[in-house]
N, C-alpha and C positions, 0 to 999 in steps of 0.2 A: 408658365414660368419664364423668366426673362435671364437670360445668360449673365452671370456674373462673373466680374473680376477679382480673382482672389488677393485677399492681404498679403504684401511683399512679403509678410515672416513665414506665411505657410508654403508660397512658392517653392522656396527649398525644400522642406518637407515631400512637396509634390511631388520633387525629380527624383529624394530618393525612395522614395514610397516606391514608385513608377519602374526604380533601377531593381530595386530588391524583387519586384513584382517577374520582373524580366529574366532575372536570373535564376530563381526557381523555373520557370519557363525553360531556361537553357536547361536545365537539368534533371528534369520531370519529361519531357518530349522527346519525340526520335528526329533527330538530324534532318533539316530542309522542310519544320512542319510547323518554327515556331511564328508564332505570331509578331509582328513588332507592338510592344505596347508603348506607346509613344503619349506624350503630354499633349500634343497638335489634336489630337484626337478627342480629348478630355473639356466637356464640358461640366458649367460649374455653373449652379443654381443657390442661394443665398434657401436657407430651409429656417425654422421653428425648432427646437428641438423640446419637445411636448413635456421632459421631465421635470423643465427649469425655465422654461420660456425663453432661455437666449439664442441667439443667432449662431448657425452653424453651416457648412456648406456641403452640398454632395455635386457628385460629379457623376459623368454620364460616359463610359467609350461607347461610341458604337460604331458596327462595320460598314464596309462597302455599299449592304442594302438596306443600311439605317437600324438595324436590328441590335437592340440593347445587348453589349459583349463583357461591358465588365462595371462597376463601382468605385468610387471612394469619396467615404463620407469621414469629412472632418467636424469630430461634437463640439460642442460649445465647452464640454468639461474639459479636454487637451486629448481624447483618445480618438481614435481613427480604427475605419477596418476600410480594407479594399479586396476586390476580388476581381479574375480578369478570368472570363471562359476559356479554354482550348481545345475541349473537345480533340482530341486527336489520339494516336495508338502511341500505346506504352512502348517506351524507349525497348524494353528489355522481355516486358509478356506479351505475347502476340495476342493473348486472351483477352486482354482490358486493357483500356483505355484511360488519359485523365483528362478528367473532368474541366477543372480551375485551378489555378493557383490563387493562393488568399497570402495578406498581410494585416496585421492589427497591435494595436497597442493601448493601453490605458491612461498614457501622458503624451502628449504631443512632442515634448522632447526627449524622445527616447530615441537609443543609440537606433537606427534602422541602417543598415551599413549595406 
């Protein structure tokens, strides 16, 4: 798969996808553990999407040791889901840990704030 450059329109999309992704993070996590999930980091591959045959893009984070960390795939219909691992101990339970934080939506212009 050959790295692609995303459509100017979804760009913005991306940052706040990426922001909302972040800020669940600020507030699912305990202090000094969260990850930065940054756009620099997001790679983008142009995909098939198999229910309608049109063009859609997923994106790839991964970490320091190239290890796949998180998702987001924008469909060809307008909807999106993303997911970013964290893996790290709960803010508040000593007992459990969270996992990811995820974002998704059915129309690609929906409010993501």
């Amino acid at each position: 798969m050959v790295d692609t450059v995303l459509p100017a329109e979804l760009e913005s999309l991306t940052v706040r996808i990426a922001t909302a992704l972040q800020r669940e993070a600020m507030m699912y996590t305990a202090v000094g553990v969260i990850p930065p999930i940054a756009l620099a980091g997001l790679k983008f591959t142009c995909v098939t999407d198999p229910a309608n045959q049109l063009p859609g893009y997923q994106g790839i984070w991964r970490n320091a040791r190239n290890e796949r960390c998180g998702s987001l795939n924008l469909n060809s219909d307008g909807s999106f889901y993303a997911e970013y691992d964290l893996f790290c101990p709960h803010p508040v339970d000593a007992e459990s840990f969270v996992e990811m934080v995820s974002a998704w939506a059915t129309e690609i212009y929906c409010d993501v704030k």
